[in-house]
C-alpha positions in Angstrom: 0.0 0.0 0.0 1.5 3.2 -0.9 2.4 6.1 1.0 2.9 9.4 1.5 3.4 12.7 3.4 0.5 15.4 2.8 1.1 19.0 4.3 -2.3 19.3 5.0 -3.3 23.0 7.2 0.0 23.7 7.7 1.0 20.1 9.5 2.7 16.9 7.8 0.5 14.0 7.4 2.0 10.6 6.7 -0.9 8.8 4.8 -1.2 5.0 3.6 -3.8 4.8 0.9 -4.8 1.5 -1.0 -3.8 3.4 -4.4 -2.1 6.4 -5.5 -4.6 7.6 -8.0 -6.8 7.7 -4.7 -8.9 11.3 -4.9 -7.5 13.9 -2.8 -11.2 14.4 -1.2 -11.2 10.7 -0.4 -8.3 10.9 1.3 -9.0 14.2 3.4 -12.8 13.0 4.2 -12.0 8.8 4.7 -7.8 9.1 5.4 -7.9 12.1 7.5 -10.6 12.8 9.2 -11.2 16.6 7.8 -14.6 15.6 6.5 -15.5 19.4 5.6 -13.9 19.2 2.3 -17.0 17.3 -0.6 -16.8 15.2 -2.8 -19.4 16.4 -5.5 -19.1 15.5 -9.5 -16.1 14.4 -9.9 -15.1 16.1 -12.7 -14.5 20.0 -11.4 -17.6 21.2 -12.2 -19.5 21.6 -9.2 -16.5 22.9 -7.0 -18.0 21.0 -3.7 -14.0 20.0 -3.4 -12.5 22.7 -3.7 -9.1 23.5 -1.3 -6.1 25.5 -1.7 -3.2 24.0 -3.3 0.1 26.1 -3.2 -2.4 29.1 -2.1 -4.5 28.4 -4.9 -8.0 27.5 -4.6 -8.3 24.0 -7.1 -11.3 21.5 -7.1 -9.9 18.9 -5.6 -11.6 15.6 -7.3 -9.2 15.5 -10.1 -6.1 15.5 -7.5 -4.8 12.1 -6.5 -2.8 11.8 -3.6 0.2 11.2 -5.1 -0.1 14.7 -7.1 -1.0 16.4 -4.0 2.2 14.6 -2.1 4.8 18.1 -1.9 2.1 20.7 -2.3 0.7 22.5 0.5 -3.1 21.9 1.0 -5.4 23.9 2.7 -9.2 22.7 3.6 -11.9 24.7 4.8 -10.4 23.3 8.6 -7.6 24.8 7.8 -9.2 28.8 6.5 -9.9 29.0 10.5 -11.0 27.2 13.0 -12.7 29.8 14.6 -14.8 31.0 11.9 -12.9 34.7 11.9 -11.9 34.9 7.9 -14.3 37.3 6.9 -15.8 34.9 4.0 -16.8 32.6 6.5 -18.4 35.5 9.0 -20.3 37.0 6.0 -21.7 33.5 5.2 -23.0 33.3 9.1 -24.3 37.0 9.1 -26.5 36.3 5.2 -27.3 32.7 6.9 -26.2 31.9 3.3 -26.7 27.7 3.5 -29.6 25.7 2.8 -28.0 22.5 2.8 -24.5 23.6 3.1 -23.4 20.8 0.9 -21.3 23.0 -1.3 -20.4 25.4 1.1 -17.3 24.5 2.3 -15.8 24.7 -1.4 -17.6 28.2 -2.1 -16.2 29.7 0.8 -12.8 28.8 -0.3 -13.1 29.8 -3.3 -14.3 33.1 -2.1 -11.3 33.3 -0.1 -8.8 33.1 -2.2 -10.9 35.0 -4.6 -10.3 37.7 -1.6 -6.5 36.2 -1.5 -6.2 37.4 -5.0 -7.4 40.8 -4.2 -11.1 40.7 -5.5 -13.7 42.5 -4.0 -17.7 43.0 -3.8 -19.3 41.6 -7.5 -15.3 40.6 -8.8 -15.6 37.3 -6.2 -19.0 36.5 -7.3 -17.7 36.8 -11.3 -14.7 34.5 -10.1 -16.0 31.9 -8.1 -17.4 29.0 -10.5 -18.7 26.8 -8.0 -22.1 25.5 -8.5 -25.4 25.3 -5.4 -27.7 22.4 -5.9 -30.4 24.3 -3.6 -29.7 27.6 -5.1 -28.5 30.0 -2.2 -26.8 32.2 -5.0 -28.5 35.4 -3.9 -27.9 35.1 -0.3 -24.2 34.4 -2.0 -24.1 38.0 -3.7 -25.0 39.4 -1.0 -22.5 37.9 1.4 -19.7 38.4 -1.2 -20.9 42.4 -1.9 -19.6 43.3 1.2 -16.2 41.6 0.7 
């Protein structure tokens, strides 16, 4: 069984995985533990897996693990754990999930959207991520204060 040594959130994880083509959101959720990160499509359209790779936000379901082995990852665990990134605290203000199913990869996008130096209407034109239960106008208004 292969393995390998994820920086996942700023912390080294050793990770033994039945294959190397494994999905980097299978390994996250079922390896380790950080079950906030979805797996939606499968083939980065939805955006349900999106994480930060190098500082980059990347849907995540295309990723195996051995790809993601060397590169920095960051999950929505690892934005903050006390909810203080501004993304996240205008989400909680608009009460912007329904479901919340694709939340955790909108909110990252929006942050590194914000990372990039977007603000207001330029996140909502960058982020590509798609909401089966359609919260996208509580999601312009959480993102126009941004």
């Amino acid at each position: 069984m292969p393995n390998y040594v994820l920086n996942v959130n700023g912390q080294d994880r050793p990770v033994t995985v039945s294959s190397s083509n494994m999905p980097l959101p299978w390994v996250l959720r079922d390896v380790l533990g950080l079950t906030g990160t979805k797996y939606g499509c499968g083939i980065e359209v939805c955006g349900a897996c999106t994480v930060w790779v190098n500082g980059e936000p990347q849907k995540s379901c295309d990723i195996d693990v051995s790809s993601a082995a060397g590169k920095k990852i960051t999950t929505i665990e690892g934005l903050s754990a006390d909810r203080s990134h501004p993304a996240q605290k205008a989400w909680i203000a608009h009460q912007v999930p329904q479901c919340g199913f694709c939340q955790s990869g909108m909110l990252m996008s929006v942050a590194g959207a914000m990372k990039a130096g977007h603000h207001g209407s330029e996140i909502a034109s960058e982020v590509n991520n798609l909401c089966v239960c359609g919260t996208y106008q509580r999601i312009k208004q959480a993102v126009a204060g941004l």
